[in-house]
C-alpha positions as CSV (number, residue, x, y, z in Angstrom):
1,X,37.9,-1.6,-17.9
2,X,35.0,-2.9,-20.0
3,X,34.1,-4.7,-16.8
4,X,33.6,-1.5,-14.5
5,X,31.7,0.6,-17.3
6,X,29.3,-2.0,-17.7
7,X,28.6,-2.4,-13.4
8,X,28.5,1.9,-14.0
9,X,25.6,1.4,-17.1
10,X,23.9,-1.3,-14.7
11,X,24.1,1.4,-11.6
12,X,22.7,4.4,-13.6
13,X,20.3,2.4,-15.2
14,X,18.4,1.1,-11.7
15,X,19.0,4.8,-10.2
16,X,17.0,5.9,-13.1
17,X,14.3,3.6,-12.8
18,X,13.3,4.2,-9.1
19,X,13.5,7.8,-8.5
20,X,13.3,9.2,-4.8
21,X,11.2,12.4,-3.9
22,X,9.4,14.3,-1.0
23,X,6.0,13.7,-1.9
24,X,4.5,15.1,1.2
25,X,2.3,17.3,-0.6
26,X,1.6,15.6,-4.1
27,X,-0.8,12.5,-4.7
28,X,-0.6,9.9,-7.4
29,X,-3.4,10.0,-9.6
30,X,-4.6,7.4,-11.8
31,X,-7.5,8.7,-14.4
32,X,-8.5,5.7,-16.0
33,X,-9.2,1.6,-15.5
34,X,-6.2,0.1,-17.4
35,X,-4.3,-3.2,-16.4
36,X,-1.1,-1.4,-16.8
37,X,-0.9,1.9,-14.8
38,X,0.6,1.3,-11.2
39,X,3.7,2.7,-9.0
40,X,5.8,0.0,-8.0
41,X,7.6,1.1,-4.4
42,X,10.6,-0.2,-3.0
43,X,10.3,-0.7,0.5
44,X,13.4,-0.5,3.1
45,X,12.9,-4.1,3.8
46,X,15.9,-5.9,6.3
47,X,14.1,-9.0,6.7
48,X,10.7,-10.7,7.0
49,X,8.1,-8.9,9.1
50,X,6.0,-10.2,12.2
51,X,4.5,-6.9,11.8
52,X,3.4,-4.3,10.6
53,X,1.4,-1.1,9.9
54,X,0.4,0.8,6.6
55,X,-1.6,3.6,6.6
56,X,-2.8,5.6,3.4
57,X,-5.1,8.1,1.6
58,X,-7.6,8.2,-0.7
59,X,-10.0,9.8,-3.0
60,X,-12.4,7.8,-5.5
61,X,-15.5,7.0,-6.6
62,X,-15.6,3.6,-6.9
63,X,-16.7,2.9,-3.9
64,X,-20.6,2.2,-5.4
65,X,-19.6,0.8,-8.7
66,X,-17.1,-1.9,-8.3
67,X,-14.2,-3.7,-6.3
68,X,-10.4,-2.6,-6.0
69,X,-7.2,-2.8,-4.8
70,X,-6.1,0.0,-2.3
71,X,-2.5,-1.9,-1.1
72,X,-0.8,-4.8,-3.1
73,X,2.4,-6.4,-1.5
74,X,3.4,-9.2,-3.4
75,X,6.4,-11.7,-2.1
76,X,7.8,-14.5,-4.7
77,X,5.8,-17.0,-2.6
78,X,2.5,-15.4,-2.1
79,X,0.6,-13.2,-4.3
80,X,-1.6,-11.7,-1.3
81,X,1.4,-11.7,1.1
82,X,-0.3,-8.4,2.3
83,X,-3.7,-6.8,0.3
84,X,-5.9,-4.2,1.5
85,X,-8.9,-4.4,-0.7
86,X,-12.2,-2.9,-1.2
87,X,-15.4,-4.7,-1.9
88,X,-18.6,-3.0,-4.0
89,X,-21.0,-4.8,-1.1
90,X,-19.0,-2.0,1.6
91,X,-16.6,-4.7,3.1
92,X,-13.0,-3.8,3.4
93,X,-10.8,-7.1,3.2
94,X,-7.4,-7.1,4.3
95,X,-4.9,-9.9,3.8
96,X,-2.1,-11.2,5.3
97,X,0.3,-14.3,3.6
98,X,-2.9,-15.2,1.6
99,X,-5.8,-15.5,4.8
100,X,-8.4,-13.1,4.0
101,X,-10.3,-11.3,6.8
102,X,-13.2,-8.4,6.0
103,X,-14.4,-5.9,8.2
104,X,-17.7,-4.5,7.5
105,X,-18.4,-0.3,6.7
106,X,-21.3,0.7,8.2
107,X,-21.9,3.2,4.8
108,X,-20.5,4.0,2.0
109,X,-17.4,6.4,2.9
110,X,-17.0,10.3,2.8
111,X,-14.5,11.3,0.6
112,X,-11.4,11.4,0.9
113,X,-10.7,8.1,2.9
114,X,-7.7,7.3,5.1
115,X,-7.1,3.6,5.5
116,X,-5.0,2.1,8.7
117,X,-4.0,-1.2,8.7
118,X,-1.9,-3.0,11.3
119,X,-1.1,-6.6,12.4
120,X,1.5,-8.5,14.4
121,X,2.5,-12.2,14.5
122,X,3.0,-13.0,17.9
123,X,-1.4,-12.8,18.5
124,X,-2.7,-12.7,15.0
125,X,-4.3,-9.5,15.7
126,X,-5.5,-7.4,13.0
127,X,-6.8,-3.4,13.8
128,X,-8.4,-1.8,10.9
129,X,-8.6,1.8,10.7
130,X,-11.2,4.3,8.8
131,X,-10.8,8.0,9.1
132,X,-8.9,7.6,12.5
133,X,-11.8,5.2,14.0
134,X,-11.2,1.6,14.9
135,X,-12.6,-1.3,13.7
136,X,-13.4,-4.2,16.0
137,X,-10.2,-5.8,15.9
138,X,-10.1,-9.6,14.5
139,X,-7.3,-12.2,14.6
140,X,-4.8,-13.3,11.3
141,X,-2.2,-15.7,10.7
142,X,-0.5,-16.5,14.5
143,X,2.9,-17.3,14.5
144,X,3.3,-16.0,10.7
145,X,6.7,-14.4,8.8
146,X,6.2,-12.2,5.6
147,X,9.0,-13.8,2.5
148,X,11.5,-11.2,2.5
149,X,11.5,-10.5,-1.3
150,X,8.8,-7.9,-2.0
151,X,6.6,-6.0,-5.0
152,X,5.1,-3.1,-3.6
153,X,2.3,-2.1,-5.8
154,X,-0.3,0.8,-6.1
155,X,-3.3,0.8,-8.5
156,X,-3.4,-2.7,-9.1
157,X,-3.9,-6.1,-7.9
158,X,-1.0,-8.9,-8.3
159,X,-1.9,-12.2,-9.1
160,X,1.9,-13.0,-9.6
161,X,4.9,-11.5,-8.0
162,X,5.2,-7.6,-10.2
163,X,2.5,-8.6,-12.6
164,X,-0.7,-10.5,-13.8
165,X,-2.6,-7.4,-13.5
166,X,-6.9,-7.2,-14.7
167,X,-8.1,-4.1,-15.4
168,X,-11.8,-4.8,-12.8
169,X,-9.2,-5.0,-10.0
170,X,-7.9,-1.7,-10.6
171,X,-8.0,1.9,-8.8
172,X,-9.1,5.0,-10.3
173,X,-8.3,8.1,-8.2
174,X,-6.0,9.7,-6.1
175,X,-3.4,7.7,-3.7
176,X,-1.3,9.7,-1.1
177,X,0.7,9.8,2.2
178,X,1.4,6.1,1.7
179,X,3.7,5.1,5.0
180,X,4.8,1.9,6.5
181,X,6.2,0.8,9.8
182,X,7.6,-2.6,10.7
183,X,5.4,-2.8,13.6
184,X,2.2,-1.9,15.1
185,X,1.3,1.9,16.1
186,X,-0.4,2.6,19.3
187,X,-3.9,3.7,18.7
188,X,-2.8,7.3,19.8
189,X,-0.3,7.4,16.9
190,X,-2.6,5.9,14.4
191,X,-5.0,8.9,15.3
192,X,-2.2,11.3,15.5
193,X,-1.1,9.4,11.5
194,X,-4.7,10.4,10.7
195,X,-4.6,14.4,11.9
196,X,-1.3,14.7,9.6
197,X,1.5,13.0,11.4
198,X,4.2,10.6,10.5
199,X,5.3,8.7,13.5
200,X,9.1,8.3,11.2
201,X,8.3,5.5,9.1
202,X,10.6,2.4,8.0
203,X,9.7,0.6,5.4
204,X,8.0,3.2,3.2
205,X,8.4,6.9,3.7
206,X,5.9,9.3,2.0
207,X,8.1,11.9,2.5
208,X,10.9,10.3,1.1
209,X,9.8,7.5,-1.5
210,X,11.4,5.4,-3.5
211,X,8.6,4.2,-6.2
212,X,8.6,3.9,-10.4
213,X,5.6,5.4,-12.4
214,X,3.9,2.9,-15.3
215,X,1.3,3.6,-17.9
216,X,-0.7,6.8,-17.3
217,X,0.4,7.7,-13.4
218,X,0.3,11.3,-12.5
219,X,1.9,12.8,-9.6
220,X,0.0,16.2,-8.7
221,X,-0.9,18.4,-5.6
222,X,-3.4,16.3,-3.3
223,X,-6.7,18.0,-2.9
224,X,-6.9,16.7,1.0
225,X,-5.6,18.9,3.6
């Protein structure tokens, strides 16, 4: 009897700490730098991944004053399994199981920003997305699997699977309509992701996320249309 409470404590313990919402309309904001306000997501992760696509929104003004982390997807054997990053020099870098590629932006973006990012192992290639406009598409890890075991992180960078956190790497701003897909989206969907549709997601679902708030997260009405 002890036995079974306990496993019922341990079940409404982790149901409390990742809570499950329509988000479709709200964004996450995070006011200030800290190097402990992030959401941690829990992606609906089968297996590795030989590809991939993650799309996102959003809205800060960093983009003249320092570096960040948009995307952080940590495995327990690489820290940059999968990073989407911003640079103060306008270069957005995007890693995948720790290779680093950049792609250069011709200016300093209009705000709000929405951010595509795809890539598939079979060719290495990588298409990088910017307000529904490609980026000359570049070539990443051939023949590479993601680790299966995943941290999922927004508004900071991991330098260790969940953690080692520093407050320079972090965002300030508004994140939203954060989706995933286990492979890569036609460019006709990745414009159609960009004019306000989903495309039904798999790994991470905007509309019906599974994520935990740290430190000073907000979750409020996002000013984008």
């Amino acid at each position: 009897m002890r036995k079974l409470l306990w496993c019922f404590l341990v079940l409404i313990s982790l149901s409390n700490a990742f809570g499950q919402k329509d988000l479709s309309e709200k964004a996450f904001v995070f006011l200030k730098a800290s190097d402990n306000s992030y959401v941690s997501l829990k992606g609906q992760l089968t297996g590795p991944l030989n590809a991939f696509t993650v799309c996102l929104q959003i809205y800060t003004e960093l983009f003249k004053t320092r570096d960040y982390s948009i995307f952080s997807y940590a495995t327990e054997k690489n820290d940059n399994e999968i990073l989407i990053y911003w640079y103060k020099d306008k270069r957005y870098s995007f890693s995948v199981g720790g290779s680093e590629i950049v792609f250069e932006a011709p200016e300093i973006p209009v705000l709000p920003v929405h951010v595509c990012a795809s890539w598939e192992s079979v060719s290495g290639i990588v298409e990088f997305w910017v307000d529904g406009k490609p980026m000359v598409r570049k070539s990443l890890q051939k023949g590479y699997l993601t680790g299966t075991k995943a941290s999922i992180i927004l508004g900071q960078e991991q330098d260790s699977f969940g953690g080692s956190f520093e407050k320079h790497q972090c965002f300030v701003g508004d994140i939203g309509d954060v989706n995933m897909w286990d492979y890569v989206l036609s460019p006709d969907e990745i414009r159609g992701v960009y004019a306000g549709g989903t495309f039904s997601p798999n790994v991470l679902v905007w509309q019906s996320l599974t994520y935990e708030e740290h430190g000073e997260v907000f979750s409020k009405p996002k000013l984008w249309s």
